[in-house]
C-alpha positions as CSV (number, residue, x, y, z in Angstrom):
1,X,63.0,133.6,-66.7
2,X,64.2,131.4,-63.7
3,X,63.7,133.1,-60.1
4,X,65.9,131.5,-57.4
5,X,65.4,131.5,-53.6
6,X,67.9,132.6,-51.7
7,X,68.0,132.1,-47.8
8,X,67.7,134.9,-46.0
9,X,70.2,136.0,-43.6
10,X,68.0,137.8,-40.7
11,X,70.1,138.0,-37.3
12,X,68.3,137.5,-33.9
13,X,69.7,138.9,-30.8
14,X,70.0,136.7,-27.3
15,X,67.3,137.2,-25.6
16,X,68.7,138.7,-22.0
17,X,67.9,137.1,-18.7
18,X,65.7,139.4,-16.1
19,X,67.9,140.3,-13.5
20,X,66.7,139.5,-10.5
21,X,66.1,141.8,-7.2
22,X,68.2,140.7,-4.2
23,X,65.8,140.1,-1.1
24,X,66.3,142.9,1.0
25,X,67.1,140.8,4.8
26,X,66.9,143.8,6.6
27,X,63.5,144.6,6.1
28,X,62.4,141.1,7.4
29,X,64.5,141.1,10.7
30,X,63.2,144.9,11.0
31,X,59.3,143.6,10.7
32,X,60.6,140.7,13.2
33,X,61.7,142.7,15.5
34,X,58.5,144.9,14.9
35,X,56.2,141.9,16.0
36,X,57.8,140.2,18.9
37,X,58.5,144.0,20.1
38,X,54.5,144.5,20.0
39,X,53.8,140.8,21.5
40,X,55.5,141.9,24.6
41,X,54.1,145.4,24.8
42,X,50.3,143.7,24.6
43,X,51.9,140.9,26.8
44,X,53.2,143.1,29.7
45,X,49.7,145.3,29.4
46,X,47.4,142.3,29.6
47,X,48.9,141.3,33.0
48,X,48.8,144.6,33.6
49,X,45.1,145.1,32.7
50,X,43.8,141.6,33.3
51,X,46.3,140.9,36.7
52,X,47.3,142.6,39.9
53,X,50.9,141.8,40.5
54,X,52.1,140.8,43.7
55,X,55.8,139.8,45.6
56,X,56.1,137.3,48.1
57,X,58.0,135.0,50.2
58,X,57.9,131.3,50.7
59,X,58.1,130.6,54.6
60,X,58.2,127.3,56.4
61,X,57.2,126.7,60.1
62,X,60.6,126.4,61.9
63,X,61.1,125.8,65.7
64,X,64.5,126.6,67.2
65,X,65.5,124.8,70.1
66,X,66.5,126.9,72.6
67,X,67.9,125.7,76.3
68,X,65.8,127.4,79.5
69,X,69.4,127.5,81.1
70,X,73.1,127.4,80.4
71,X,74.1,123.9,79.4
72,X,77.5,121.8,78.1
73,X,76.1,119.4,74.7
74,X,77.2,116.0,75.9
75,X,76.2,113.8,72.6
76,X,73.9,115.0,69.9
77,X,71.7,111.7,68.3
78,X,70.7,113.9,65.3
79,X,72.0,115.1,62.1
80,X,71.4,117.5,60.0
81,X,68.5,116.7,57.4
82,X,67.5,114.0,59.5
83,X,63.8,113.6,60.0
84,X,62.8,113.0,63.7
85,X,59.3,112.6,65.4
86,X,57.5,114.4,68.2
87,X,59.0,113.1,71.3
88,X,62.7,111.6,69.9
89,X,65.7,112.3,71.7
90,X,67.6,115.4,70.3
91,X,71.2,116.3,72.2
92,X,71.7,115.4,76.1
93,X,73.4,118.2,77.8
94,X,75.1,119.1,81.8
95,X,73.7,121.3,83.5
96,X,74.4,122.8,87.4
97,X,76.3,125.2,89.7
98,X,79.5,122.3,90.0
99,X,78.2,121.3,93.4
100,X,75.9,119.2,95.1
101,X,75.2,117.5,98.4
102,X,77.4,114.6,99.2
103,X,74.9,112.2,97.6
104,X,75.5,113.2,93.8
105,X,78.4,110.2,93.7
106,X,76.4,107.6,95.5
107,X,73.1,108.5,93.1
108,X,75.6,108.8,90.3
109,X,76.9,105.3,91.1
110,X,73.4,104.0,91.7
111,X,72.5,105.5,88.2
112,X,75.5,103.8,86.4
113,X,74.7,100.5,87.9
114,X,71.1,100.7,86.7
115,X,71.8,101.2,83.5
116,X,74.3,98.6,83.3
117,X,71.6,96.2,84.7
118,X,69.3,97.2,81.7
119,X,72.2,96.5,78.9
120,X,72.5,93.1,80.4
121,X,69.2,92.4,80.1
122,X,69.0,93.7,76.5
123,X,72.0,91.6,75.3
124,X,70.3,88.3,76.6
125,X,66.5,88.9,75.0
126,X,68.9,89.4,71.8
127,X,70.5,86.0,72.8
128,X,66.9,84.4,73.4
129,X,65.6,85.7,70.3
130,X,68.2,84.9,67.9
131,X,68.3,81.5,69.8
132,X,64.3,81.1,69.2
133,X,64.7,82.2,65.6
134,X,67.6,79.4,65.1
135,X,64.8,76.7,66.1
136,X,61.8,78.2,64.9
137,X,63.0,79.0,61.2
138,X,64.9,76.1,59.8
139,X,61.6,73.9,61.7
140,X,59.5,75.9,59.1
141,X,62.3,75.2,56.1
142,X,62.6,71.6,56.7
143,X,58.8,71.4,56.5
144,X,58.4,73.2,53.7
145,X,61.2,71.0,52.6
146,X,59.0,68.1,52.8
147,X,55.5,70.1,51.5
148,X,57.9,70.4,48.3
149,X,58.8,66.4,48.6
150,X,55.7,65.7,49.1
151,X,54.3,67.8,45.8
152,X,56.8,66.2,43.4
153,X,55.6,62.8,44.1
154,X,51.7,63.6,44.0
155,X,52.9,65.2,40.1
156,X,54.9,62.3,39.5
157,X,51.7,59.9,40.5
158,X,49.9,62.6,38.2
159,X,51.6,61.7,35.2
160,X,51.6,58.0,35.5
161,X,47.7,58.2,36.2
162,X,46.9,60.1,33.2
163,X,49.1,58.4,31.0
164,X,47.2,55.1,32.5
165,X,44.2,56.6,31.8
166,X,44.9,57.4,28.0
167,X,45.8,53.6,27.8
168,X,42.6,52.3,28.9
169,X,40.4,55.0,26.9
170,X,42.2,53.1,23.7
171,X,41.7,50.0,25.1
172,X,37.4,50.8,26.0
173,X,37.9,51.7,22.0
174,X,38.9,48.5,21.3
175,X,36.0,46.8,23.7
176,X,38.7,45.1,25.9
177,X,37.8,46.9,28.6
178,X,34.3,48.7,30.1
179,X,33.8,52.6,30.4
180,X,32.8,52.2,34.0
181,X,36.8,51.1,34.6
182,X,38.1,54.7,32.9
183,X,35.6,56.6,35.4
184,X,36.7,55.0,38.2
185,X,40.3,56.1,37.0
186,X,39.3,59.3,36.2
187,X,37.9,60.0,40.0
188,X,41.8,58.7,41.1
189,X,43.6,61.4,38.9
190,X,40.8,64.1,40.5
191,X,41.5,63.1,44.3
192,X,45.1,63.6,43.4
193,X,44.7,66.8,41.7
194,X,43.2,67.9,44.9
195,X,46.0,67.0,47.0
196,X,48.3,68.8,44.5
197,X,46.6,72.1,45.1
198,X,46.5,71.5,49.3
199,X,49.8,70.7,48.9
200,X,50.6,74.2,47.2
201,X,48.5,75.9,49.5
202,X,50.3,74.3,52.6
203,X,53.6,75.8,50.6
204,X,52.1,79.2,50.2
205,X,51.1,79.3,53.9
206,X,54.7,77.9,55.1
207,X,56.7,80.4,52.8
208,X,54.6,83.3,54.4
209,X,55.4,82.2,57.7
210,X,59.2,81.6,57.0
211,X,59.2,85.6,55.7
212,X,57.2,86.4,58.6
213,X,59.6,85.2,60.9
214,X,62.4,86.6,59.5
215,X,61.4,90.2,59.1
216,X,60.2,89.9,62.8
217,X,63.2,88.4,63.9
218,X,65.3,91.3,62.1
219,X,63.0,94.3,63.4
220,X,63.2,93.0,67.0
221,X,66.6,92.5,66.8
222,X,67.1,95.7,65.0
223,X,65.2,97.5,67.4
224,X,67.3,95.8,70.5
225,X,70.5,97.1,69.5
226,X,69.0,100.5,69.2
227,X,68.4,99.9,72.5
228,X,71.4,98.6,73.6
229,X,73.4,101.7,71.7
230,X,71.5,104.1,73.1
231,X,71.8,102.8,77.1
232,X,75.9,102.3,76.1
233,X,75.8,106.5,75.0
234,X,74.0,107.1,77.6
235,X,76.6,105.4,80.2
236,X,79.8,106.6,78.6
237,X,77.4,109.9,79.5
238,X,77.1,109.5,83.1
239,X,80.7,110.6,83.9
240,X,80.3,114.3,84.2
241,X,81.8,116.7,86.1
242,X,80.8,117.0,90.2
243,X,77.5,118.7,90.2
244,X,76.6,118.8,86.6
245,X,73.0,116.9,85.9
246,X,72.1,115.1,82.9
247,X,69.4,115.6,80.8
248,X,67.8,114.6,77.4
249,X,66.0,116.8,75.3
250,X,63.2,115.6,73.5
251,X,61.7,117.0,70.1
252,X,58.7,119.0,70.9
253,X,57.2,118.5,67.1
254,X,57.6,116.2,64.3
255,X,59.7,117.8,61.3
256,X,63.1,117.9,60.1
257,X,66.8,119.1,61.3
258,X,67.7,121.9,59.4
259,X,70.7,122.9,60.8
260,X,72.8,122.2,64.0
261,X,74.4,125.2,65.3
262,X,77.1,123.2,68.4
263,X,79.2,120.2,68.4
264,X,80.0,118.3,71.1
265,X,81.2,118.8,74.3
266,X,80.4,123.0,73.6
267,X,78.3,125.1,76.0
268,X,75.6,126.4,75.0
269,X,74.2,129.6,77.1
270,X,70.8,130.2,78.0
271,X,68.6,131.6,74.9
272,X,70.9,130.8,72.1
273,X,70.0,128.9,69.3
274,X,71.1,124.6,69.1
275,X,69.1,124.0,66.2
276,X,66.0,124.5,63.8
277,X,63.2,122.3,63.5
278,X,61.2,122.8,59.9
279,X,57.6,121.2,59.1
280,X,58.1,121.1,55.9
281,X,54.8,119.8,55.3
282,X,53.3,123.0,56.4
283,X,54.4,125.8,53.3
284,X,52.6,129.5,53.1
285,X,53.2,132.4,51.0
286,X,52.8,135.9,52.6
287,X,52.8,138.3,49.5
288,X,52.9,141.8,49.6
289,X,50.2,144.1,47.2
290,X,49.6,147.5,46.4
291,X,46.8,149.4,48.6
292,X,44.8,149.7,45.3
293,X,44.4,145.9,44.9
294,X,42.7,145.4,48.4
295,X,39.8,145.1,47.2
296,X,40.4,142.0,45.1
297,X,42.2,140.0,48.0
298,X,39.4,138.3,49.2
299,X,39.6,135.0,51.5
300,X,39.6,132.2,49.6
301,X,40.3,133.1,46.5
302,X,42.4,131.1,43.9
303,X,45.6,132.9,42.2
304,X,48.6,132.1,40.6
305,X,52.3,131.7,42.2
306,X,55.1,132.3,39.7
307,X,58.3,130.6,41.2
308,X,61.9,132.1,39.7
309,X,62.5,129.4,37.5
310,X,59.0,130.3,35.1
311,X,56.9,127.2,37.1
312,X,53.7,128.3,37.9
313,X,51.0,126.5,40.6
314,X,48.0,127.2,42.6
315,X,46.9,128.7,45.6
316,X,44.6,130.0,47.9
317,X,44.3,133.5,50.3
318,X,43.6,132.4,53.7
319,X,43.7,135.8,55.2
320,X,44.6,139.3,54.7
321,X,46.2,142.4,56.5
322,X,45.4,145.9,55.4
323,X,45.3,149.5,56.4
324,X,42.5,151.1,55.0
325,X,43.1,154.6,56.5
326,X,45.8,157.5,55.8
327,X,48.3,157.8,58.6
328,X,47.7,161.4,59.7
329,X,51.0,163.2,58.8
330,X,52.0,164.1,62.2
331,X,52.6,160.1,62.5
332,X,54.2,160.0,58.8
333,X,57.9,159.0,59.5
334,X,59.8,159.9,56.9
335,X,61.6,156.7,56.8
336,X,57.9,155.0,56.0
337,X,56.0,154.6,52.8
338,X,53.2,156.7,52.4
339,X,51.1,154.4,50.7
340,X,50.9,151.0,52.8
341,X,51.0,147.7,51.2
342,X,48.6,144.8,51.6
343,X,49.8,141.6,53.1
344,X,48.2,138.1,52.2
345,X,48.5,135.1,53.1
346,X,48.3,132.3,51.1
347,X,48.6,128.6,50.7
348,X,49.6,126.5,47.8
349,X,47.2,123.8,46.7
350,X,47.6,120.3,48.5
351,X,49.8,118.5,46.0
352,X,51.0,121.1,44.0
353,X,54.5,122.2,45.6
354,X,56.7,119.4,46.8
355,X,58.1,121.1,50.5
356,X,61.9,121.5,50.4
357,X,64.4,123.0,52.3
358,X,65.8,125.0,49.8
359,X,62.1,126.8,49.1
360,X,62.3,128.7,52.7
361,X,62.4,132.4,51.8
362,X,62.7,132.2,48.1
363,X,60.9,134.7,46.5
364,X,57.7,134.6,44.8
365,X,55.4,136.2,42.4
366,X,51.8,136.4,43.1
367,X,48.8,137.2,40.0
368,X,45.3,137.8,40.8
369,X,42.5,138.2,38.6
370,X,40.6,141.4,38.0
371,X,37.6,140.6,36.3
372,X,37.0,136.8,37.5
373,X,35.0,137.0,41.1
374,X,36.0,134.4,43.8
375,X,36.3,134.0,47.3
376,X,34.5,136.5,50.4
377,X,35.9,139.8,51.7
């Protein structure tokens, strides 16, 4: 009996793919949200906790120029962002009833004739000195002229030396001639070495005297037509009206023009404002705190200026004003805060805020800290 395999027919099903679970976005932007929502809670309490939280102003010190009497503005010699020094000549101004004693013509005159006197003198110390300068400078070019003449042919002796001196080293080699004849050579080539280097010294010293000369030429020249401008504004100033006097105002402190309030030719009454003066070298803070926080302001303590723009720097209270006791309420207005605020002063750190004009009155935020101890009370 034969037995025969037969294949068996067994049927497998596809095996089905897991489905997979679509990532749920919302949840993650929820938890986001979540975290940087609690960052700035613990922020915002940590400078409250760790800070007290003050506003302030930046102020700069600003002179305004003010006249003592009423005056017309003849010429003003300054412009606006213009730095001038203590003692520099702002605006000249007119300044009278419109009548004087006979004599104001004849001392007007005199004036005019003074002052014509002084540009004449001015014009010819310009003709002198540009007339010295003509002879002194090109005498100094045309010896440097021949400093550099006389260089070229000590390196050109140089050469001719050397390349003698390499000749009779090959010929000592070949016993034609004796050592002592290089050494004698060799003492040549060092004298003329030495007159190399004098002669670049001599060049050095000549070239320093040739920019000397010139930049002293320029500044006094420079200086002389200054001159000469101002005495030539000052005599197209002289014709005024019959009584008027004339008078220069001076800058009373070093700083910078701000901002010019008159033109030319205006009047300008007695207490009004020409123009502002800032020191912008000299910047201080005066912040404002709560009564509460007095007690942390000491003198001399370091805190933390927060300008708009995020930029934080360094600074230091120098003093502080405070009311330490309860108005009575009788006194209370009812305009007036009941609780008073602190004022401070402070000043930045040297170095650590450029001065600007656009920094005057911008405001401020002042931090100090609670738990670090600084400064006296």
């Amino acid at each position: 009996m034969r037995l025969r395999a037969k294949p068996t027919f067994i049927r497998t099903g596809a095996q089905e793919a897991p489905v997979k679970k679509r990532a749920n976005i919302d949840k993650y932007v929820y938890i986001g949200l979540l975290i940087i929502v609690v960052i700035l809670v613990f922020w915002r309490l940590s400078r409250v906790i760790f800070y007290a939280t003050g506003y302030g102003q930046i102020l700069i010190s600003k002179l305004e120029v003010q006249p003592i009497n009423d005056v017309r503005i003849l010429k003003i010699y300054v412009r606006e962002g213009q730095e001038v020094k203590q003692g520099d000549v702002l605006y000249a101004y007119a300044e009278g009833e419109g009548t004087v004693g006979p004599g104001y013509d004849y001392q007007a005159r005199r004036d005019r004739e003074a002052l014509l006197r002084q540009i004449t003198k001015v014009s010819g110390d310009k003709n002198l000195l540009a007339k010295t300068g003509s002879l002194t400078i090109p005498a100094l070019l045309e010896e440097l002229d021949g400093k550099n003449q006389e260089k070229a042919y000590y390196e050109k002796l140089l050469k001719q030396k050397q390349a003698d001196l390499e000749r009779m080293q090959k010929m000592v080699l070949l016993e034609a001639y004796l050592p002592y004849n290089t050494r004698m050579l060799e003492d040549e080539i060092e004298k003329i070495r030495y007159q190399i280097m004098k002669t670049e010294t001599d060049i050095s010293l000549l070239k320093l005297q040739v920019a000397v000369s010139k930049e002293k030429q320029k500044t006094e020249l420079a200086n002389l037509n200054n001159e000469e401008n101002l005495m030539r504004s000052q005599l197209g100033l002289l014709w005024v009206q019959g009584g008027e006097r004339i008078g220069h105002f001076k800058a009373p402190i070093s700083g910078t023009v701000t901002r010019i309030y008159y033109e030319e030719k205006e009047v300008a009454l007695k207490g009004q404002t020409i123009m502002d003066i800032y020191q912008l070298g000299e910047i201080r803070i005066k912040a404002f705190f709560e009564q509460k926080d007095v007690a942390l302001l000491n003198i001399n303590r370091t805190v933390t200026i927060e300008f708009p723009d995020g930029v934080k720097k360094k600074g230091v209270i120098t003093n502080v004003y405070s009311a330490t006791l309860p108005q009575p309420p009788e006194f209370q207005k009812r305009y007036e805060p009941v609780h008073r605020s602190v004022i401070a002063d402070i000043m930045p750190l040297k170095y650590t805020i450029e001065p600007s004009r656009e920094l005057y009155k911008m405001s401020v935020k002042v931090y100090v800290p609670k738990f670090s101890p600084g400064g006296r009370p």
